[in-house]
N, C-alpha and C positions, 0 to 999 in steps of 0.2 A: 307516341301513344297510338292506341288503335284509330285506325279511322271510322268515321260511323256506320259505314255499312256493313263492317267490322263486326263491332257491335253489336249491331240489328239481327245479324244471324247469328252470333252466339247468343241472344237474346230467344230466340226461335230455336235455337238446338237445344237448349236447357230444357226449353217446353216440351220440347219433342220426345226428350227422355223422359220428363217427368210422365207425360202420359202413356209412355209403354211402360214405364214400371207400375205405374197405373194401373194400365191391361194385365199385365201379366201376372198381376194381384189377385186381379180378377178373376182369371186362367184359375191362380193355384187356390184361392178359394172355389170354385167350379169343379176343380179335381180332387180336393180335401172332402167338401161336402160335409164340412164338418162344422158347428156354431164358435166351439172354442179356439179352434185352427183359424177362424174365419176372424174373427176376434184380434188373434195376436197377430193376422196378416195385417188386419186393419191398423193394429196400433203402432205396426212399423211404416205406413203409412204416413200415420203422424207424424213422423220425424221427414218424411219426404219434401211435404208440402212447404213447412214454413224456411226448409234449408231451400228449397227453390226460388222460392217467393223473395226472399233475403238477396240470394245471386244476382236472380232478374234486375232486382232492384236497382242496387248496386252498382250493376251494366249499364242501366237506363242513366242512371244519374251521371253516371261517368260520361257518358257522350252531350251529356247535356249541360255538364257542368257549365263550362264556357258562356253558356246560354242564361245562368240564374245568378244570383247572387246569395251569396251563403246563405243568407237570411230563409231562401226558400228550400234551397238542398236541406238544411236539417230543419225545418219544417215536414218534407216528405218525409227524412229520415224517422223524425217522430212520430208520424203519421204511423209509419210502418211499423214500427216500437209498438204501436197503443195496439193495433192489429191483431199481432201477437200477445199481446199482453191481455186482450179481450176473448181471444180465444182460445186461453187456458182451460 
């Protein structure tokens, strides 16, 4: 399996993208200048966040597996469920 430091940066490159597709959101709402362009940029956003947030997760839990015991791994795992489930 990966080792954890492993981990920790694909942990941190995920974020890395996630904030330049971010920026670059931003950019193209900034060059659109437009409310409905700005709109649908937004709402392809939505699909960014929680598919990042999910990976992250995922990542973290996997190097820490070792470290918990089920009981608390889908505890988080729930955790992150209700998350998303709350900010529908």
């Amino acid at each position: 399996m990966f080792k954890t430091n492993n981990i920790l940066y694909l942990m941190i490159f995920l974020r890395i993208i996630s904030s330049l597709i971010e920026m670059g959101a931003a950019g193209l709402m900034f060059y659109f200048k437009k409310i409905d362009t700005a709109i649908r940029i937004n709402a392809l956003l939505g699909l960014v966040g929680p598919i990042i947030l999910i990976l992250v997760t995922f990542l973290g839990l996997t190097g820490i597996s070792s470290q918990l015991d089920f009981k608390k791994i889908l505890l988080i795992g729930l955790g992150v469920f209700l998350i998303l489930l709350g900010s529908r």
